[in-house]
C-alpha positions in Angstrom: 62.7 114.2 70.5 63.0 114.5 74.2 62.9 118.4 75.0 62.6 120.7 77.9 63.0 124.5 77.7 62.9 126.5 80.8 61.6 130.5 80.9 60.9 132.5 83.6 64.4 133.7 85.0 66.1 137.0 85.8 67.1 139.5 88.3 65.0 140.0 91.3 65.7 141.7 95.1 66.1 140.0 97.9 62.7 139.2 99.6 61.0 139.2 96.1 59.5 136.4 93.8 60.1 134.5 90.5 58.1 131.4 88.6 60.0 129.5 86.1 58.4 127.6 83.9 59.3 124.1 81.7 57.7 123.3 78.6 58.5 119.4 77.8 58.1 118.3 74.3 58.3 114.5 72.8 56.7 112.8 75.9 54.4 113.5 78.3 55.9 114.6 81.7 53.0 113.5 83.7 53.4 110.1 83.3 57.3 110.7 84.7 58.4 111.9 88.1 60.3 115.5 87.3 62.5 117.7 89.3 64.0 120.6 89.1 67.8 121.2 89.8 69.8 124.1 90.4 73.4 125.4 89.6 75.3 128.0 91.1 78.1 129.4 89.9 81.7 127.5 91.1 79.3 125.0 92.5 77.9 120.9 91.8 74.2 120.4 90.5 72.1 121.0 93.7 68.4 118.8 94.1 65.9 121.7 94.2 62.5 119.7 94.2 60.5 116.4 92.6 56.9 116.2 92.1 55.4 112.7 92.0 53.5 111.3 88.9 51.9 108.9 91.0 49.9 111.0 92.7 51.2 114.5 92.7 53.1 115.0 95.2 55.9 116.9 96.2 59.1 117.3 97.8 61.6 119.6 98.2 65.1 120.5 99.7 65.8 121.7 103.1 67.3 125.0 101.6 64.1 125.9 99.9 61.1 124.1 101.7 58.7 126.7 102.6 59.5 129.4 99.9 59.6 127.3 96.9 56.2 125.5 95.2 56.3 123.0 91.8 53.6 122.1 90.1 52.3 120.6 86.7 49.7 121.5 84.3 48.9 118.2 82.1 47.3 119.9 79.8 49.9 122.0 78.8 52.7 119.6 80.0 54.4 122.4 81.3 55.9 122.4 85.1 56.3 125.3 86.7 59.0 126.5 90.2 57.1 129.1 92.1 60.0 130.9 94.3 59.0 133.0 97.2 60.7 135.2 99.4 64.2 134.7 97.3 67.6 134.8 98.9 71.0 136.2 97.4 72.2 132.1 97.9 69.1 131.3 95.5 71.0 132.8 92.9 71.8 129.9 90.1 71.1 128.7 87.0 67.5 126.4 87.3 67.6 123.3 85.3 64.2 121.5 84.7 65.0 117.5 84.4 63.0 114.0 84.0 64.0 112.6 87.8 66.7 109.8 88.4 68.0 110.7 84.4 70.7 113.0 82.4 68.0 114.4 80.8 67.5 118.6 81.2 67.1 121.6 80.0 69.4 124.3 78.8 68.5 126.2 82.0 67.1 129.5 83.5 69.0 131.8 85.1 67.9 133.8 88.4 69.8 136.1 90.1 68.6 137.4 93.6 70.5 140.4 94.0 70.1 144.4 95.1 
């Protein structure tokens, strides 16, 4: 069975920092482009970022490039969000997800707040 669980979330100031992590279960995420998505509240799924199982690489939104870093570590197939210098409009629940598919997790919540 498919699974991804994401950990990491909570309440953090403005300014501060947060790294979620995604454990995937049943396959083996680095043979499958993976994103992370974000919902907050009243709003639409919003794209956060994708890393590349080609060859690793990343991209990432306009709303968080610069503050926001994913990553993968094969050997735990786990992917992790590293969120820098947060912002109140961070604030959302953060969905890991096997890119271009329905597929997610049950989600993360972070809340940037003082």
């Amino acid at each position: 069975e498919v699974q991804l669980v994401e950990s990491g979330g909570g309440l953090v100031q403005p300014g501060g920092s947060l790294r979620l992590s995604c454990a995937a279960s049943g396959f083996t995420s680095s043979r499958h482009a993976m994103s992370w998505v974000r919902q907050a509240p009243g709003k639409g799924l919003e794209w956060v970022s994708t890393i590349n199982n080609v060859d690793g690489s990343t991209s990432y939104a306009d709303s968080v490039k610069g503050r926001f870093t994913m990553s993968r570590d094969n050997a735990k197939n786990t992917l992790y969000l590293q969120m820098n210098s947060l912002k109140p409009e961070d604030t959302a629940v953060y969905y890991c997800a096997l890119a271009g598919s329905s597929i997610r997790g049950q989600g993360t919540q972070v809340t940037v707040s003082s």
